[in-house]
Backbone as CSV, one residue per row, in Angstrom:
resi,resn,N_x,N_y,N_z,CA_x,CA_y,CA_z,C_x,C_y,C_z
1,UNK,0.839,-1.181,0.000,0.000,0.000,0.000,0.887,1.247,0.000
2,UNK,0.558,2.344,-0.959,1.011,3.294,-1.139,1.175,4.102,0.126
3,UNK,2.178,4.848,0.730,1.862,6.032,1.853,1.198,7.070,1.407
4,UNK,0.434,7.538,2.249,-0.899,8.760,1.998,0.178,10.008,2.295
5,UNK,-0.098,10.433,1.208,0.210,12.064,0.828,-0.463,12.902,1.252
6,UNK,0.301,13.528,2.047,-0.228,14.905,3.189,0.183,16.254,2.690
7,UNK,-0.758,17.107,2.355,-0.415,18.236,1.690,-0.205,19.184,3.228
8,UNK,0.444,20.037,3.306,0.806,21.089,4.276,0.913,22.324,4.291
9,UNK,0.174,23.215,4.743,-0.179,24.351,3.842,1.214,25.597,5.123
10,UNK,1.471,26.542,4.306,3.100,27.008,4.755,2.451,28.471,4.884
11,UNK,2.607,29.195,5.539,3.158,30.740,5.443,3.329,31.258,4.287
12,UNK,3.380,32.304,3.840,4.138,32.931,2.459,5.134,33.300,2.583
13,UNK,5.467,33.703,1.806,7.241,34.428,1.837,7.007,35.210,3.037
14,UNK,8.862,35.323,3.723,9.298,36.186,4.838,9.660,37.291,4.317
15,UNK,9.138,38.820,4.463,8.861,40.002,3.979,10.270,40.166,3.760
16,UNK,11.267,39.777,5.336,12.392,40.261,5.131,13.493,39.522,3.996
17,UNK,13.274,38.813,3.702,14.544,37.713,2.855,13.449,36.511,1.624
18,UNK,12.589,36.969,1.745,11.095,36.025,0.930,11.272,34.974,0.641
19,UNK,11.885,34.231,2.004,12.144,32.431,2.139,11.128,32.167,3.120
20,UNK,11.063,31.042,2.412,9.244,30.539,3.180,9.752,29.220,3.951
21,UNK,9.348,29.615,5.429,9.691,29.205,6.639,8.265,28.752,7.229
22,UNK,8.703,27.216,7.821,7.298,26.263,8.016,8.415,25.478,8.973
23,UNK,8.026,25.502,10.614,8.622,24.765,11.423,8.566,23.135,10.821
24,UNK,9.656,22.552,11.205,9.495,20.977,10.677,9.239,20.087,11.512
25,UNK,8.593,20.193,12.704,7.656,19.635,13.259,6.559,19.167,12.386
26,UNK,5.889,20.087,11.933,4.816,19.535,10.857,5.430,18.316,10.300
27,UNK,6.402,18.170,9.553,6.602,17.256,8.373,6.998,16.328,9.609
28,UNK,8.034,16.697,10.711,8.520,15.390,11.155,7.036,14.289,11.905
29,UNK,6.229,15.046,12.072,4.712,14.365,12.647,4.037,13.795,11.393
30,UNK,3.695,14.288,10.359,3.445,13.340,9.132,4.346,11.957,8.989
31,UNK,5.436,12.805,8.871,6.310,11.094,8.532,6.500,9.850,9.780
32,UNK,6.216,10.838,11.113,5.868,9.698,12.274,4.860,9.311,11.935
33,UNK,3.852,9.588,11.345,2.478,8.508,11.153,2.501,8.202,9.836
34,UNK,3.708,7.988,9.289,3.997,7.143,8.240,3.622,7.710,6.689
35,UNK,3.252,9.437,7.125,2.596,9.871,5.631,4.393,10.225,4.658
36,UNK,3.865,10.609,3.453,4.970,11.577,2.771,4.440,13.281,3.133
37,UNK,4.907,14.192,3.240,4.654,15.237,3.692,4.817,16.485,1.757
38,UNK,3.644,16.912,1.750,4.000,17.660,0.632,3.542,19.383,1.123
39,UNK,4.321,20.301,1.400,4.358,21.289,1.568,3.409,22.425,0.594
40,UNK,2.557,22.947,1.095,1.590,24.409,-0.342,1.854,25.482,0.437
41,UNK,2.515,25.884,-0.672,2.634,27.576,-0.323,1.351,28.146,-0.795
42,UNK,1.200,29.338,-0.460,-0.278,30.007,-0.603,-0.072,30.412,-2.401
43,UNK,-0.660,30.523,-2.629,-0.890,31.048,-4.050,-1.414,30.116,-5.236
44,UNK,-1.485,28.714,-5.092,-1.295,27.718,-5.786,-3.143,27.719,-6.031
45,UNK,-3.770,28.412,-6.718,-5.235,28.287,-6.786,-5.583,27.492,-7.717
46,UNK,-4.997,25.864,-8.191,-5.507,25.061,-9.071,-5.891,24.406,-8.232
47,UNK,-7.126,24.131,-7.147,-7.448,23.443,-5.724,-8.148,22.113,-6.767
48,UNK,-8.383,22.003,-7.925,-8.584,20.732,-8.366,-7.416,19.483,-7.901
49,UNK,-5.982,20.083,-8.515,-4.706,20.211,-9.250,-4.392,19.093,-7.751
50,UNK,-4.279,20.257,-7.188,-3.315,20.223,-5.397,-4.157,19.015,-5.190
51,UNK,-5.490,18.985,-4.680,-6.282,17.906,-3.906,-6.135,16.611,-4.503
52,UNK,-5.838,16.710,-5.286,-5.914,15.441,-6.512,-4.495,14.563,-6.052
53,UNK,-3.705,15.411,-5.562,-2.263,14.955,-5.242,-2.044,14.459,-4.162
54,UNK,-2.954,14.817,-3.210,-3.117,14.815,-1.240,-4.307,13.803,-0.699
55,UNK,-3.850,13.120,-0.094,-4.806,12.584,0.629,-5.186,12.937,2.048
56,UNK,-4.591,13.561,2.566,-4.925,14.085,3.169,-4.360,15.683,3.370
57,UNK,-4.379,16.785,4.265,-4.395,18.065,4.711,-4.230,18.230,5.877
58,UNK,-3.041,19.094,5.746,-2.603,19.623,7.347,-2.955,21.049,7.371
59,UNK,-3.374,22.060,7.772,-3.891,23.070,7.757,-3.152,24.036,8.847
60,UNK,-1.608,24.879,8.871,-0.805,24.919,9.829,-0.949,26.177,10.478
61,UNK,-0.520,26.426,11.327,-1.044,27.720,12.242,-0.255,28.694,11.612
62,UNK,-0.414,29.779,12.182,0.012,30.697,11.996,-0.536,32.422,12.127
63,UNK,-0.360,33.387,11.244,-0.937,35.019,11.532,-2.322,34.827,11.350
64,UNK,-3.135,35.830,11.540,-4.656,35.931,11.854,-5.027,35.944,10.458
65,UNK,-6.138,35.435,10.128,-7.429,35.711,8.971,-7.440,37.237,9.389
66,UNK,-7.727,37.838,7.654,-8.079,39.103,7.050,-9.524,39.373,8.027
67,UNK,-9.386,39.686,8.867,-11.069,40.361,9.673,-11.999,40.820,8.503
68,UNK,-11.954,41.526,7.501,-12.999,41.942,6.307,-13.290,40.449,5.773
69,UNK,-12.638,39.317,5.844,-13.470,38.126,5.677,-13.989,37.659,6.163
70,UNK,-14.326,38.103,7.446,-15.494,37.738,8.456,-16.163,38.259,8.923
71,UNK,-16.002,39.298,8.957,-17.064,40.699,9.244,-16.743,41.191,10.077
72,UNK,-15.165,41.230,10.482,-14.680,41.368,11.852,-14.183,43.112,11.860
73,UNK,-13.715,43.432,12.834,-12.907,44.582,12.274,-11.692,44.414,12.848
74,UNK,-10.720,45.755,12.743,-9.635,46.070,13.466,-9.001,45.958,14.460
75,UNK,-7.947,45.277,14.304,-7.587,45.641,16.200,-5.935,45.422,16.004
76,UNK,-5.831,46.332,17.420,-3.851,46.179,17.335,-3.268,45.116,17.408
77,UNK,-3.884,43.757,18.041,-3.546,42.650,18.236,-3.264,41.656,17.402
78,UNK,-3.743,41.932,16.322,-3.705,41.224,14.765,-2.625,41.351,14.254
79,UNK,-2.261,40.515,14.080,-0.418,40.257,13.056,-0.135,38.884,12.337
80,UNK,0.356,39.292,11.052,0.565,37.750,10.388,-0.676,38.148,9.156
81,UNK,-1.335,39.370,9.029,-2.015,38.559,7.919,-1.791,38.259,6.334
82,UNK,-2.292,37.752,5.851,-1.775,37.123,4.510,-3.105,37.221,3.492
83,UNK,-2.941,37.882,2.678,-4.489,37.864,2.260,-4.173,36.550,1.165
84,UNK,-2.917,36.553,0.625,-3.114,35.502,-0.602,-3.232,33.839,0.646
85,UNK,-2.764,34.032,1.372,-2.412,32.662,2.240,-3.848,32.288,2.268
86,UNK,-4.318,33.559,3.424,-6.382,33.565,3.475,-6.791,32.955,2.275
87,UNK,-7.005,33.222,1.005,-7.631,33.133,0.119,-7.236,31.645,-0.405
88,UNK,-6.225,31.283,-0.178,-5.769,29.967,-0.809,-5.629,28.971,-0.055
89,UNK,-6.074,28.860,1.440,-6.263,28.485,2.285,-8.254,27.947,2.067
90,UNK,-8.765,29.425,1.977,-10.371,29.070,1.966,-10.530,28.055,0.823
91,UNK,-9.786,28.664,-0.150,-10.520,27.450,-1.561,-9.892,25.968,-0.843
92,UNK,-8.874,26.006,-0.382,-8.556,24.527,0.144,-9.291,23.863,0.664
93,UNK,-9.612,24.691,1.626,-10.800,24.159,2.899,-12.151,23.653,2.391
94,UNK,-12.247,24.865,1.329,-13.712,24.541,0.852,-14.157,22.993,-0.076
95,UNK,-12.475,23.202,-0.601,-12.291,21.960,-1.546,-12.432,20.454,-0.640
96,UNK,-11.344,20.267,0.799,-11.528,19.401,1.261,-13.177,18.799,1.749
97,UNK,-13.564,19.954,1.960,-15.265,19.423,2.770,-16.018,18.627,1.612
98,UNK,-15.724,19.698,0.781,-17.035,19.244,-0.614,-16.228,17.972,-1.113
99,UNK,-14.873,17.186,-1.147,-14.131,16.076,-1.386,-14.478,15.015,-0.220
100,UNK,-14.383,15.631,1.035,-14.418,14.886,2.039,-13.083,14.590,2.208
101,UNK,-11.981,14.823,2.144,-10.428,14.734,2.418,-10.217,15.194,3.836
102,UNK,-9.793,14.146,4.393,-9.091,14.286,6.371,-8.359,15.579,5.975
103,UNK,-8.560,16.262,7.164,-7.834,17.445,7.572,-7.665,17.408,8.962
104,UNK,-6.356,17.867,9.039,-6.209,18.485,10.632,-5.795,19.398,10.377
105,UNK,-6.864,20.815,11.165,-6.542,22.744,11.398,-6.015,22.103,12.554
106,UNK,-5.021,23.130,12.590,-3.983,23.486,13.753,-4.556,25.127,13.800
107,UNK,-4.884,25.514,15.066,-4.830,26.990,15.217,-5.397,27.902,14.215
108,UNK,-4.328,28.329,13.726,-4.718,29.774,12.192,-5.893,28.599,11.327
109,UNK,-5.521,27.169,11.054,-6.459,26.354,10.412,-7.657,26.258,10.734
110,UNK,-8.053,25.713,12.126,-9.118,25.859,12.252,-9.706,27.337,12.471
111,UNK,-9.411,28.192,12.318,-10.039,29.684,12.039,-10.528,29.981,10.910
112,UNK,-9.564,29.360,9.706,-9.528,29.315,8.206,-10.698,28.485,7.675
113,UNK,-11.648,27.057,8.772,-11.816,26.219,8.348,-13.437,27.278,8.498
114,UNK,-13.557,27.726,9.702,-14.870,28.464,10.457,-14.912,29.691,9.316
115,UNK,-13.951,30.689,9.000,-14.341,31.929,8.320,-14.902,31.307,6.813
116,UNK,-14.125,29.943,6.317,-14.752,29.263,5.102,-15.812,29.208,4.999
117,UNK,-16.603,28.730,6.027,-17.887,28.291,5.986,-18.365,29.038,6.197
118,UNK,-18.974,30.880,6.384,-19.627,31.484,7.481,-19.381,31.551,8.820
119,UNK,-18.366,31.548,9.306,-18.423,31.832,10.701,-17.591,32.700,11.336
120,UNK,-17.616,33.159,12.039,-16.879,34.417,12.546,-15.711,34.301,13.439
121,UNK,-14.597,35.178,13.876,-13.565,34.947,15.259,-13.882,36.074,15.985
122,UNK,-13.496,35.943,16.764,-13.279,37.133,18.242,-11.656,37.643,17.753
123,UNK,-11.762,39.113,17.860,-10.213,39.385,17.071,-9.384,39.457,17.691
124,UNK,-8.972,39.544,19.314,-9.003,39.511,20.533,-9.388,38.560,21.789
125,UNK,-8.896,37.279,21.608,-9.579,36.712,22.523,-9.450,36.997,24.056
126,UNK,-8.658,37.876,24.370,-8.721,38.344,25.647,-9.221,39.356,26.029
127,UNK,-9.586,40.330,24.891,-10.695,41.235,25.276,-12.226,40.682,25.636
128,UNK,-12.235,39.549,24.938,-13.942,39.036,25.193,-13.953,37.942,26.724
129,UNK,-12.927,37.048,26.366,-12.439,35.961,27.559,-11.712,36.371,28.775
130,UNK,-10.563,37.528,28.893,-9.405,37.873,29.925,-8.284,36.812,29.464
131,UNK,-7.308,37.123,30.241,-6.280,36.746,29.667,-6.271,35.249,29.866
132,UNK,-4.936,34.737,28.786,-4.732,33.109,29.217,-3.630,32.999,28.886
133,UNK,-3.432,32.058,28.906,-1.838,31.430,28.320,-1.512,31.019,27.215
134,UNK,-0.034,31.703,27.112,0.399,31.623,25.591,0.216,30.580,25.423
135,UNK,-0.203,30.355,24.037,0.255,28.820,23.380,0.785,28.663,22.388
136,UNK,1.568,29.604,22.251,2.727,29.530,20.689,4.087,29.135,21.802
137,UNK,4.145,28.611,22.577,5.825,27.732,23.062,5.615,28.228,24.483
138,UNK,6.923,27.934,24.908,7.693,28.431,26.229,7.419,26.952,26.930
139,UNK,7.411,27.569,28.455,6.687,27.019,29.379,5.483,26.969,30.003
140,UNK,4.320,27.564,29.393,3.531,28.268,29.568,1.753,27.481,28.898
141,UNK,2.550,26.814,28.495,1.038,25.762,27.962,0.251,25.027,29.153
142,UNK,-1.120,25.099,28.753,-1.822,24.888,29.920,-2.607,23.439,29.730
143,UNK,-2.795,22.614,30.132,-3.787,21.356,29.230,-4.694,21.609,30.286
144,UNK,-5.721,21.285,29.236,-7.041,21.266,29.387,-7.991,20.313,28.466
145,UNK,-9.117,19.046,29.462,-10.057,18.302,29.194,-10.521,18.822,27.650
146,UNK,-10.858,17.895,26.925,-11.599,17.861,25.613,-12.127,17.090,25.286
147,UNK,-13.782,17.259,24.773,-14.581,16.212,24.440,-15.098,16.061,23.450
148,UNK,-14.772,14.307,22.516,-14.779,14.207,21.540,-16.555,13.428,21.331
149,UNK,-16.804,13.981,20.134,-18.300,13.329,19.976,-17.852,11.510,19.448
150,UNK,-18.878,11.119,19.994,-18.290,9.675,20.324,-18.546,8.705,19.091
151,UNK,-19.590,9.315,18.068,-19.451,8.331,16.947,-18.379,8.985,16.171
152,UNK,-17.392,10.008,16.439,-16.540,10.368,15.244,-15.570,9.097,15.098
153,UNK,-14.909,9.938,14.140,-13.547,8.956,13.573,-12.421,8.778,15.164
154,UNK,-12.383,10.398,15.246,-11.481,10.618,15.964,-11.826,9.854,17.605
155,UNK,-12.610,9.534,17.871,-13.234,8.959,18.886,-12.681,7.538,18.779
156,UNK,-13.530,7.061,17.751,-12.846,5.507,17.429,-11.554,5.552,17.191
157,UNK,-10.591,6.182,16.748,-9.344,6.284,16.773,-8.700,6.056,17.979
158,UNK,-8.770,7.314,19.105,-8.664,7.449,20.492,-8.912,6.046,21.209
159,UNK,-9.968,5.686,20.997,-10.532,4.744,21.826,-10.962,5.184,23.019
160,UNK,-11.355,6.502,22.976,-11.892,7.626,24.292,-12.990,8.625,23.676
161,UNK,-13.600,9.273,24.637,-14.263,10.572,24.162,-13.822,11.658,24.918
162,UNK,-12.626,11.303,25.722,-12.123,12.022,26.082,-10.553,12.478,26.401
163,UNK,-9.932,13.804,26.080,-8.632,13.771,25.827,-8.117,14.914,26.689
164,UNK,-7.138,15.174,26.618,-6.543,16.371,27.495,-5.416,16.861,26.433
165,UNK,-5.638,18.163,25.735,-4.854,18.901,25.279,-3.738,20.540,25.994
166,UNK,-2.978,20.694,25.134,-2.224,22.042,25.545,-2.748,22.959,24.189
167,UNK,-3.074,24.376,25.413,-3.039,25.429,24.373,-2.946,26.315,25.648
């Protein structure tokens, strides 16, 4: 049996030196679960083309969704955005659902996956919530209970409906 091809969606170019930088964690976690890891930079809008190649989708974190794509507005807290990333990100997303192709959003992904469909972010989550803990590194990650709906995949996978994550 062939290994399943994992497409990985990257950042865009770095403003300062326009080398496109994607921690390799991502890839080294694909190839621990035995996938090949294929890297998309944003811009690539043949979402026939790409999906056709991937069996599955990693959807990787990163700067905030364009707020005018969600009806959001302004705020100082917003950094990272990418409008071509946004845009080539949504047709992805949109592509996987209507395919049915596994995805895992990480973070900026699952934001990407919600503004796809109609749905909105808080632009600020500590203006609406108060503060919490970083969860882009350090020491500072907090785990916290999570509950999985019990006929999913991910359930039967687990062999739980219940998990304990860090963010």
């Amino acid at each position: 049996m062939a290994r399943p091809r994992i497409g990985i969606t990257t950042p865009g170019r770095d403003a300062t030196d326009g080398k496109l930088r994607l921690t390799f964690e991502y890839v080294d976690g694909v190839r621990r679960a035995g996938g090949i890891a294929l890297l998309l930079p944003p811009g690539e809008m043949a979402i026939d083309d790409v999906l056709a190649a991937c069996d599955g989708l990693v959807l990787s974190g990163g700067g905030d969704v364009a707020p005018d794509l969600y009806g959001g507005r302004a705020h100082a807290e917003i950094y990272g955005v990418d409008r071509l990333r946004d845009e080539s990100e949504i047709a992805l997303v949109r592509g996987i659902v209507a395919r049915r192709i596994p995805a895992l959003c990480i973070c900026r992904g699952m934001q990407v996956l919600a503004v796809a469909h109609g749905g909105s972010l808080v632009e600020h989550v500590p203006d609406e919530y108060g503060e919490f803990v970083n969860h882009r590194g350090g020491d500072r990650f907090q785990d916290h209970a999570v509950r999985v709906d019990g006929d999913s995949r991910l359930a039967h996978t687990l062999g739980t409906t219940t998990c304990s994550t860090a963010s």
